[in-house]
Structure formats: structure tokens, C-alpha cells
C-alpha positions as a printed Julia matrix, in Angstrom:
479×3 Matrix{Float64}:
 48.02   39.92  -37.27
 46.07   42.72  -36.37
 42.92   42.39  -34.04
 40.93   43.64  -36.56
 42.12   40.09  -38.45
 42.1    37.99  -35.23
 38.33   38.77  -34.74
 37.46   38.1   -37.94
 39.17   34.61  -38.09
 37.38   34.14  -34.75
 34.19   34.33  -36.22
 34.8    33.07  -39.31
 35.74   29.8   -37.75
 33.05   29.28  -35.61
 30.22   29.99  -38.63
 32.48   27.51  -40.37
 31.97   25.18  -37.59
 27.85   25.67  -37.47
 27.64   25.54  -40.81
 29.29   22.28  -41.19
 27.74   20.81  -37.78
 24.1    22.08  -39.12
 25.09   20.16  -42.81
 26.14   17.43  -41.23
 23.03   17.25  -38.91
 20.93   16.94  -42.11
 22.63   15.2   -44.94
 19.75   12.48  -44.92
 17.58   15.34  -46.45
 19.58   16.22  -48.96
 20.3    14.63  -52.48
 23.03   12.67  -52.44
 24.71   13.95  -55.74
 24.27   17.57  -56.87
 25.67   18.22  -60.21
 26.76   22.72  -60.71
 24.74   23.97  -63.23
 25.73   25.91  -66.55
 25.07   29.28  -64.52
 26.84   28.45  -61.38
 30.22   27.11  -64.0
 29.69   29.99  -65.6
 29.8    32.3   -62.25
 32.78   30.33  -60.98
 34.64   30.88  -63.91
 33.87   34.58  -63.79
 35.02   34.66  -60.56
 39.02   35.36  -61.63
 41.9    36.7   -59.23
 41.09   39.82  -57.51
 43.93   42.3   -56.98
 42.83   43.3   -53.65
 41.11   40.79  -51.6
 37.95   40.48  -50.65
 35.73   39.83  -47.45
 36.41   36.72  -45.56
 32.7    36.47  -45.15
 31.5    36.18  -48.4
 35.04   34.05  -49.75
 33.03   31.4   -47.21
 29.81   31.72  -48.3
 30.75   31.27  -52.08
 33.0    28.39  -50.81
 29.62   27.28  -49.03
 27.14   27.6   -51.31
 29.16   27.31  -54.93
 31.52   24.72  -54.46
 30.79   22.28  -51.44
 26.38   22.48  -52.3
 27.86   20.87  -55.92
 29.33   17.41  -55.34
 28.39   13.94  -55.15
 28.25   14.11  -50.38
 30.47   10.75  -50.35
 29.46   11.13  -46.69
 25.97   11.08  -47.58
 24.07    7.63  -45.72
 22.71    6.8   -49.43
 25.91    7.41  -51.43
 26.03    3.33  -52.57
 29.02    4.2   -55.58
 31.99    3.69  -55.63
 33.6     3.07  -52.28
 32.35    6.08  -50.19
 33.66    8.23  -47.14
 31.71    8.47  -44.75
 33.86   10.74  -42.78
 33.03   10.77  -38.85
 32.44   14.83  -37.44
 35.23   13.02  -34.95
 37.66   12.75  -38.35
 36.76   16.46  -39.18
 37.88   17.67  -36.01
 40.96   15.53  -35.97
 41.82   17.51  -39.52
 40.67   21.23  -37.85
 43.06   20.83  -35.61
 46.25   18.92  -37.41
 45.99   21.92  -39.97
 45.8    24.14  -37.98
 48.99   23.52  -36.28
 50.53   21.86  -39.71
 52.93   19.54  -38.34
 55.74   18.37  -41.3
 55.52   14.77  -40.38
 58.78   14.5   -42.52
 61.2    13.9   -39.66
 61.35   13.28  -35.8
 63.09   16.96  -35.66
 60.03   18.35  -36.7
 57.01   16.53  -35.48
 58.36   13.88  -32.39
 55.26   13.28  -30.84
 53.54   12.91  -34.57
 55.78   10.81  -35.45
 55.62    8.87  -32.78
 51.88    8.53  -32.89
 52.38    7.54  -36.54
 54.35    4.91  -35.48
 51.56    3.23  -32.55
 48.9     3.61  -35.16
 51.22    1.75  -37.64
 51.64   -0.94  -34.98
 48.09   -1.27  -33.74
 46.94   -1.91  -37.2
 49.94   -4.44  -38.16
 49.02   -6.43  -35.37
 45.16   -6.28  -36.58
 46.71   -7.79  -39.53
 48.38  -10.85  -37.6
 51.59   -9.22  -38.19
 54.94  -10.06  -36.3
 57.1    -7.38  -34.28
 59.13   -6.67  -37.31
 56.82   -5.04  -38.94
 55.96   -1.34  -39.52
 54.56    1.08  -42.25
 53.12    4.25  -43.03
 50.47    6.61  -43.96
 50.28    7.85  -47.37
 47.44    9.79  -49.39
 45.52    6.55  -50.53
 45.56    3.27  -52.32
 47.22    4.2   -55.4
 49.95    5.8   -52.99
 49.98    2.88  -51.0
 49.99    0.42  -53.97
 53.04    2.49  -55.45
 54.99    2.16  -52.86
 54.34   -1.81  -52.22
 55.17   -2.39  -55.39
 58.28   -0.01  -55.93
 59.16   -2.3   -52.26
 58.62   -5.37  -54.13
 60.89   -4.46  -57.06
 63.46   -3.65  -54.9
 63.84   -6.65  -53.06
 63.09   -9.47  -55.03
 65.25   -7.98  -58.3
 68.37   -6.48  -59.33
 68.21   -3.4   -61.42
 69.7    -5.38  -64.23
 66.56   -7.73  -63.98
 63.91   -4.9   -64.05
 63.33   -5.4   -67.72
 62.28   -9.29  -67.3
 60.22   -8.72  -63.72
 56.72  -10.16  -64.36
 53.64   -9.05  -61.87
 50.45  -10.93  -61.93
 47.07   -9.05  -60.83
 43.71  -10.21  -62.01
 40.54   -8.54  -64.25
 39.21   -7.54  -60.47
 42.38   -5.85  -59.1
 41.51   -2.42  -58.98
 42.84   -0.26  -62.66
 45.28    1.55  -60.14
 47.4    -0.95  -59.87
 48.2    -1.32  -63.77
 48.81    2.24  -63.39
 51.41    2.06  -60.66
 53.27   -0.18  -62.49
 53.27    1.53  -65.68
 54.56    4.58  -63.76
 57.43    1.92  -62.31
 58.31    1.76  -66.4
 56.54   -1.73  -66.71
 55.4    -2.22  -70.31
 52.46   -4.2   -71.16
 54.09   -7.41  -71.94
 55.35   -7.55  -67.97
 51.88   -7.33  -66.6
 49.54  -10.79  -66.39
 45.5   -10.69  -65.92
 45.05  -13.92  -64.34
 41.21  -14.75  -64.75
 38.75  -14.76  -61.79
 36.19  -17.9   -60.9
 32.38  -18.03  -60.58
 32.79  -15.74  -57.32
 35.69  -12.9   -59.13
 38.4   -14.53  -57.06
 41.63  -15.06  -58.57
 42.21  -18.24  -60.65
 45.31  -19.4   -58.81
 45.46  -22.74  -61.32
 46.2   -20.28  -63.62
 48.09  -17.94  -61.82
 50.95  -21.13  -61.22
 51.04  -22.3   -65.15
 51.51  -18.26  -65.72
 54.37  -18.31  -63.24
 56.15  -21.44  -64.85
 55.07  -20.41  -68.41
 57.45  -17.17  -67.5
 60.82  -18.82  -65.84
 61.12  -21.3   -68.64
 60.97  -18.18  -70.35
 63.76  -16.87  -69.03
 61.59  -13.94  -67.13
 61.48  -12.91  -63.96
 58.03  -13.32  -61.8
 58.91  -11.15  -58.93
 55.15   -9.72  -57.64
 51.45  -11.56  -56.74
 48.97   -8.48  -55.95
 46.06  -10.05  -54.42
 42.98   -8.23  -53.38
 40.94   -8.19  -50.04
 37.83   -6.77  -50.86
 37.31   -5.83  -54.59
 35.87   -2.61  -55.89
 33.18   -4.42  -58.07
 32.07   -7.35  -55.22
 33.88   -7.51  -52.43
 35.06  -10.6   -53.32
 38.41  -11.83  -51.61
 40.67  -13.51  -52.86
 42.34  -17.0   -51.94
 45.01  -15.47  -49.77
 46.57  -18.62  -48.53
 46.94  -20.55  -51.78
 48.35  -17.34  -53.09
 50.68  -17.27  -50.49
 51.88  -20.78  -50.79
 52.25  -20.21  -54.55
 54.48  -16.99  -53.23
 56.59  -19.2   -51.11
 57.41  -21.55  -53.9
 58.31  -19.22  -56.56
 60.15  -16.41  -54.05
 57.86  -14.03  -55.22
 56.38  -11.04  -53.0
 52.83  -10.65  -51.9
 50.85   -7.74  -52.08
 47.06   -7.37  -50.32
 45.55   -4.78  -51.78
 42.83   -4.12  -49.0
 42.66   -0.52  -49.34
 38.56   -1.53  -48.67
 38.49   -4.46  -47.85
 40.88   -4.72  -44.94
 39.02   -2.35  -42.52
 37.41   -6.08  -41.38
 40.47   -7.0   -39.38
 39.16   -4.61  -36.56
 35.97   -6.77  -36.19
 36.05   -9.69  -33.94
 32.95  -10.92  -36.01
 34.23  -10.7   -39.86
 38.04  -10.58  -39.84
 38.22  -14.48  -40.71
 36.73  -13.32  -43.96
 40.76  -12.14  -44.45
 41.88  -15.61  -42.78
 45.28  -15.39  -44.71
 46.33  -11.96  -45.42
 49.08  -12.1   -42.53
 51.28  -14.16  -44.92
 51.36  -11.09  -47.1
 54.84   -9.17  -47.78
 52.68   -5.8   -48.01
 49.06   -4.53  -47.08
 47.27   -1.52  -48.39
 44.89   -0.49  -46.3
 42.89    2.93  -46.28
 41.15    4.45  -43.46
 39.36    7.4   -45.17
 36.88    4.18  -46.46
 35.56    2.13  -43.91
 37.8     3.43  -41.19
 35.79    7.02  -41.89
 38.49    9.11  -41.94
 38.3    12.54  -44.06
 40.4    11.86  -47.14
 43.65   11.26  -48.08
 44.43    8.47  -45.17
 45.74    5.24  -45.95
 48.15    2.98  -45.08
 51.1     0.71  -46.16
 51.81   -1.89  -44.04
 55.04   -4.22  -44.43
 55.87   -7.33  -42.97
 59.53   -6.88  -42.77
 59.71   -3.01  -42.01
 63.13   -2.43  -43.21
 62.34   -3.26  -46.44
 60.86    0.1   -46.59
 64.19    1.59  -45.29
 66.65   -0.09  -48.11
 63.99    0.98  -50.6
 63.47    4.81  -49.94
 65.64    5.8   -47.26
 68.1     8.91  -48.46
 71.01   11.04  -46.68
 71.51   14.35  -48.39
 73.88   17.05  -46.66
 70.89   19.49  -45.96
 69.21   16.7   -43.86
 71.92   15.49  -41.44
 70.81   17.26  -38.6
 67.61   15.01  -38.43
 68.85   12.01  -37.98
 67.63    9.52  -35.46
 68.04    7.1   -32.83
 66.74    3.71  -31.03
 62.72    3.69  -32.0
 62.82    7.29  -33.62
 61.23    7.37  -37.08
 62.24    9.86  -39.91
 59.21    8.73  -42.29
 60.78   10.78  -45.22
 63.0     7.51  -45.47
 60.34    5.25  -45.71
 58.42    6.21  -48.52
 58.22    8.66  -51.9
 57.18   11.62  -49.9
 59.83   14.35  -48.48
 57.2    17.2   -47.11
 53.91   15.09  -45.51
 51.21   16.12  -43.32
 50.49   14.35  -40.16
 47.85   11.98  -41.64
 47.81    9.57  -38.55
 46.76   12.06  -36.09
 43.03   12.09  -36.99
 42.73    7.93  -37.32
 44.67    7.91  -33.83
 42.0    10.7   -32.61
 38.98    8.85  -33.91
 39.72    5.72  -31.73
 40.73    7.74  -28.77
 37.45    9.29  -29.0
 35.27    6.55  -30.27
 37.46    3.39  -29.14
 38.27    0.8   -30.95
 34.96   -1.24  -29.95
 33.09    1.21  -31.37
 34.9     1.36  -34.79
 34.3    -2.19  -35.11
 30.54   -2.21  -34.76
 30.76    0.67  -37.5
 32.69   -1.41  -39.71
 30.1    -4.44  -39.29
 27.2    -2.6   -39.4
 28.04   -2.28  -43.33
 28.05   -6.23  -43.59
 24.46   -5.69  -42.25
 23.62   -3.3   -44.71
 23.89   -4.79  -47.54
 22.44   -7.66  -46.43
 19.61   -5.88  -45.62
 19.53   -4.5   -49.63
 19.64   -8.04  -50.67
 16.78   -9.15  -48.59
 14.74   -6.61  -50.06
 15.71   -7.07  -53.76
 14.29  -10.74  -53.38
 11.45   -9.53  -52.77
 10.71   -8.2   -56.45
 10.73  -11.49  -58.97
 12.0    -9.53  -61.92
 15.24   -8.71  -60.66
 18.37  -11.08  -60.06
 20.97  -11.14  -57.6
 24.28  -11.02  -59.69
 26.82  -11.58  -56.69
 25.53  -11.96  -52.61
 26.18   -9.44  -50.17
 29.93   -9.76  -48.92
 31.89   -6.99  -47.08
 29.22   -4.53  -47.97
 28.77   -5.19  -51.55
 25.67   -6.47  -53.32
 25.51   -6.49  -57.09
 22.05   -6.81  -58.76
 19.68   -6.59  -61.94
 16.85   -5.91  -63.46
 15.86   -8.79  -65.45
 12.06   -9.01  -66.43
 11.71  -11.33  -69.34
 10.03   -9.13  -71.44
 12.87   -7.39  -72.68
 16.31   -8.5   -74.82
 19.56   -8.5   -72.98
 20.29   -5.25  -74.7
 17.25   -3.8   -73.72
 17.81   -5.11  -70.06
 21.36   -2.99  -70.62
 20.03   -0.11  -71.47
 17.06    0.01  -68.87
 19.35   -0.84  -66.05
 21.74    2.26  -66.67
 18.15    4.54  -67.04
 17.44    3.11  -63.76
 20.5     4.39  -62.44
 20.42    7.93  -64.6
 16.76    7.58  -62.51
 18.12    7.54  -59.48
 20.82   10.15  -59.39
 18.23   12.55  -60.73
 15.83   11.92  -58.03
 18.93   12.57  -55.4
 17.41   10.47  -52.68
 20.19    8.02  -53.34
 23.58    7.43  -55.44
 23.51    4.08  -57.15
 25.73    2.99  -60.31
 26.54    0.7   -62.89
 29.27   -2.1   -63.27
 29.76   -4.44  -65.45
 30.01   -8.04  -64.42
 30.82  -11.1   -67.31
 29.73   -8.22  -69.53
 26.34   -7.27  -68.16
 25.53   -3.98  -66.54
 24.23   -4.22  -63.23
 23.43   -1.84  -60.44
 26.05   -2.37  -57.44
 25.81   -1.08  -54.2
 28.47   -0.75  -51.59
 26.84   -0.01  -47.84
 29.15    1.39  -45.59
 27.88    4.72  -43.8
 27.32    3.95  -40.23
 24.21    5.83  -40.27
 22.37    4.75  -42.6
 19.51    2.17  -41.52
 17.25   -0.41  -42.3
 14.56    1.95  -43.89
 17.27    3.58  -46.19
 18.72    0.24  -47.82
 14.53   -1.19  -48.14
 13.62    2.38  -49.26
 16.51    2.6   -51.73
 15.56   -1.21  -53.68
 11.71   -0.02  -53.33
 12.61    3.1   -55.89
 15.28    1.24  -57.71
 12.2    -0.95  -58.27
  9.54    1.81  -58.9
 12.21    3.42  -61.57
 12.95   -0.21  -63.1
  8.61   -0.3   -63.7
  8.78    3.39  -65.19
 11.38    2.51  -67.32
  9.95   -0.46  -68.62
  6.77    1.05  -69.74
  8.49    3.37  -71.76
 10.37    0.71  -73.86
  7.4    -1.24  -73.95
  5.41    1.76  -75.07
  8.47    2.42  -77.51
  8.3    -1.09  -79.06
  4.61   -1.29  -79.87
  4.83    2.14  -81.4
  8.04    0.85  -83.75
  5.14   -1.99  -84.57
């Protein structure tokens, strides 16, 4: 590299820095979700593949002001949908540096000290989850990653390959769509995948759940996985972990937590009863770039039993016997799908050296406040309903004046939504919930305060009013 180069890089890095430090600084004032526009497609795709390169300077600011100015800001204090990220600057830093030095966190030849931090962070968080000493895990790109690979685990152990054709799983109409798709991808046809119902609060119906299970060995089949969820994507709900895990333990069937959300509670003192149960689980998913804010992709597969993971994945070709190991070494390319991985566990272990874990906990709470603060609020407006209560950051609601038809009421709650994204002060969407569409809101960004959640219902509301006078003035004119 000549110093021509080296300066350049230099500089470029730290206007990369202010620029992102100066963003971040001010991300209440900005919308929350900026769609591109036809032009600035249109520019990007005129862009093309220049033979000789161009300058570093303005590669940034077309980076900066063309592609990162357009997104929904996940890390935005108003960004209510989905499940957000809202990444700490702490997280950011943790990624500046780990790609900047690239570890391959493949091996214990080529990342020791990596892989050795992989393997504390592992612990620490098994041992959040009430886990014994035999247990261990590791970080993967996200939930569907992490799902993958707990259920690829589960296969393994509780059938033979001859029995892979019978093997029965049982989710329910709340575990999250991945989770159909993993197992799809595992070569599991429709007819080997059960939607148990949910109850009154979207919790699995484990009545159900046990006549499915007999229904299926006097059938000859073979029930072999339970995935339970800890914190759903639609309402937080939780499901009954211990009577799934007795049902488990009576059928010798594995137990899978999905808590890629939801399980982020185990570091609070305060809320991680809410998850009374979820130690009895084979497997835990668990991702950290949600409510552990951590830049994406960071999650994590924990395991009970952690050479279960070994058995399942765990390879010896000739062009890797050089790495092997020895004692409490870790080659994580034998515990999982992945070969080549980056160093994901280096930013979460960062983040709690610099924040501690005491502070990470009254982040993770201060979401349970949040929404509880949103629910407050919407009870204070007599034409809207609360559709499920505030629970690990979650609130579902409606508008619901009597004035208008249920479909009216479906179509004026989406406009209120459409309403809301245009405005940009906040990000709220839809769900549907025993077929109605309601506005959900999921409060996690440590940031965000009291004002933002009251604000946020008071437009909701003021959009709902606005929206209603339209149909209103709609229906009289069909009159």
C-alpha cells in the first residue's frame, strides 16, 4: 500500500466515523422509514461497474447518501415493526474493529483467543438460561440459523436415518414462519409438520399438542421434535414451557425454545421468571442483534448437552488435520453448518465489557416499560381496544369506533398504519390476530422514552380520526 493509499484510508475512516457518530447523534429527528425514490433506483442502477475505479471519497458519499439515507433505521427509537435492532455505537465499534482484523473463527489454529471468547460468552449465557456444566453452543447469523441447526440436532439424536421419513415436529400458528422453513429445507414434507392451536393468550394448546403426539405413534410415526416459543413475533406471548417439557419427557421427544426475542429476559433479575421453564429445554435460540443490541447477524444456539452438537456436525477431512484440538479447545467448524465464520461473539463479549452486564439488563427491561407505557396511553382514547396486554415489549391494539363495519375497521386500521409510515415520525404495522388487523408495536430501543411511546398513540389516534372522516365522508356520498 502506498502512502498515497494509507492517507486516504486514514481519512476516509475517520469521516466514516463522524458521519456515523453525527447520524447516530440524531436519529430521533429523522423518519424512521425512508423508502428510495424512482430517481434515486434509477441512479443506482445507472451506476454499473467502472473499469477503473473511482475516488474513495465520493464511493462513501454515494454509500452515504444513496443507500444507507433509504431504509427503514431499525435502530431508530420509533421503529415499533417487526422486532428491531437497536444496535448500541458500543456494537458498532465491536464490528469496526473484528473486521478489520477478520478473524476466521473456524478453528482454534486460526483465531485462539476468539475462540476462546466464543466459548465464555457461550457459557455466560447458558448459565443465564439455568443451564448445567455440560452445556455449550454457538453463534450463528440469526434465528433461522439458529433454528436450523436445533432442529438438524434434534433429528440427529432422537432418529435413525431410516426413521427420517416418519419424524413428526409439532410448532404452533405463533411459531415464527422460519421454522416451517427450516424444516422443509431438512426435506420434511407437509404431512410431518403439526400446527398445534394457541389459547385465548397465543400460547400453545398443549391438550392438544399430547392427543397429536398419541394420534401419531398409534400411527406408526415418529414424534421426535416440540419447538416452543419464548417470546412470539406477533405478542410476546410465551409459551407453557414446563408442561411442554413434561410432555417432552414422556414421549422422548426433544425440546426446542425458540427465544431468538424473547430470551434476552434471562439477563434481568426483574423479568426472567417470565421464562420460568426454558432450562428444561434440549436447545435455545437466542439472538443478540434484538434485544441484546448487537449490529446484525448475532445469535445464538445454545444446547443442553453440548456434544450433541459435536456427533451432529463435527467432520475430519485430510486438509484439516493440522487443526485439531485439545482439553477445552474449540474448533467451532465442528459444531455447526458453517466451515468459514466471522468472529460474531467478539462484539456481544465487547458490549458487556464496556457496558456490564447490569447495564444490559436495565436496557432489556426498560422495553417491558415501554410498552407499558403505549398501553397506558391507548386507554386513554375509548374508540380503540387493546387486542393483547403489554408483555416482553409487545402491545397489540385497534381501532374500533362503532361507527364503522368490521371491514371498514380493516381497512382504516392498515390506512392508519400507511399514515404513519408516511409521516416518518414513527414505524408502526399491521398483524393479524383471530383474523383481525391490528396495529402491533414491539418497544425495545433503549432510548426511546416516555414522550415517544405517548406521542406515538397520540398520532396513531389523530390518523385513526382523519381516516375516519374520510370513510364517513365516503359513505354519505355513496348515499
Amino acid at each position: 500500500m502506498n502512502e498515497s493509499m494509507k492517507s486516504e484510508l486514514y481519512q476516509s475512516i475517520q469521516y466514516i466515523a463522524q458521519s456515523y457518530l453525527s447520524s447516530y447523534e440524531s436519529v430521533s429527528d429523522q423518519r424512521a422509514v425512508t423508502i428510495a425514490d424512482k430517481e434515486t433506483i434509477k441512479r443506482l442502477r445507472n451506476i454499473g461497474f467502472p473499469k477503473t475505479g473511482r475516488p474513495l471519497k465520493s464511493v462513501i458519499d454515494e454509500m452515504i447518501d444513496e443507500v444507507y439515507a433509504n431504509q427503514a433505521i431499525m435502530q431508530h427509537p420509533r421503529f415499533f415493526a417487526f422486532v428491531p435492532s437497536p444496535a448500541t455505537p458500543v456494537s458498532w465499534l465491536a464490528d469496526v474493529l473484528t473486521y478489520s482484523y477478520n478473524p476466521h473463527a473456524g478453528s482454534w489454529l486460526q483465531s485462539s483467543s476468539a475462540s476462546c471468547i466464543e466459548q465464555e460468552v457461550i457459557q455466560w449465557l447458558c448459565q443465564q438460561a439455568g443451564y448445567p456444566d455440560s452445556a455449550g453452543g454457538l453463534f450463528v447469523s440469526g434465528g433461522s440459523m439458529s433454528n436450523l441447526t436445533a432442529l438438524i440436532t434434534a433429528r440427529n439424536v432422537k432418529l435413525t436415518e431410516n426413521e427420517y421419513a416418519d419424524g413428526i415436529a409439532y410448532l404452533s400458528g405463533q411459531t415464527h414462519s422460519c421454522v416451517t422453513r427450516n424444516l422443509r429445507i431438512m426435506g420434511l414434507r407437509s404431512e410431518q409438520i403439526r400446527n398445534i392451536s394457541t389459547d385465548d393468550e397465543y400460547r400453545m394448546n398443549v391438550t392438544q399438542l399430547e392427543q397429536e403426539i398419541i394420534k401419531d405413534i398409534k400411527k406408526g410415526k415418529k414424534p421426535f421434535v416440540v419447538v416452543a416459543t419464548a417470546g412470539t413475533t406477533n405478542t410476546g406471548s410465551v409459551d407453557p414451557l414446563h408442561d411442554i417439557a413434561d410432555l417432552c419427557e414422556k414421549y422422548d421427544l426433544w425440546m426446542h425454545v425458540d427465544g431468538a426475542y424473547g430470551g434476552s429476559v434471562l439477563i434481568s433479575p426483574k423479568y426472567k421468571h417470565l421464562l420460568d421453564g426454558i432450562n428444561r429445554a434440549d436447545s435455545i435460540t437466542w439472538d443478540a442483534h434484538k434485544w441484546l443490541f448487537q449490529t446484525y447477524g448475532c445469535s445464538m444456539i445454545l444446547m443442553k448437552e453440548e456434544r450433541h452438537l459435536i456427533n451432529c456436525f463435527s467432520t475430519h477431512p485430510e486438509y484439516l488435520k493440522d487443526a485439531v484440538t485439545e482439553n477445552d479447545q474449540r474448533n467451532y467448524w465442528d459444531w455447526g453448518p458453517e466451515l468459514t465464520r466471522p468472529a460474531r461473539s467478539l462484539k456481544l463479549w465487547f458490549t458487556i465489557q464496556a457496558l456490564g452486564t447490569e447495564k444490559l439488563s436495565q436496557m432489556v427491561e426498560h422495553g417491558i416499560q415501554l410498552a407499558e407505557w403505549a398501553e397506558s396511553e391507548i386507554k386513554k382514547y375509548p374508540e380503540w381496544e387493546i387486542i393483547t396486554s403489554a408483555q416482553l415489549a409487545i402491545v397489540n391494539f385497534r381501532y374500533a369506533s362503532y361507527h364503522f363495519d368490521e371491514h371498514e375497521l380493516e381497512l382504516i386500521n392498515a390506512k392508519i398504519s400507511q399514515k404513519m409510515i408516511e409521516d416518518g415520525f414513527a414505524c408502526v404495522l399491521t398483524t393479524k390476530l383471530n383474523g383481525k388487523t391490528v396495529l402491533r408495536i414491539c418497544a425495545i430501543h433503549p432510548d426511546a422514552t416516555e414522550a415517544d411511546m405517548r406521542n406515538t398513540i397520540h398520532l396513531l389516534n389523530h390518523y385513526a380520526n382523519e381516516t375516519g372522516s374520510e370513510y364517513k365522508k365516503q359513505n354519505i356520498s355513496k348515499k
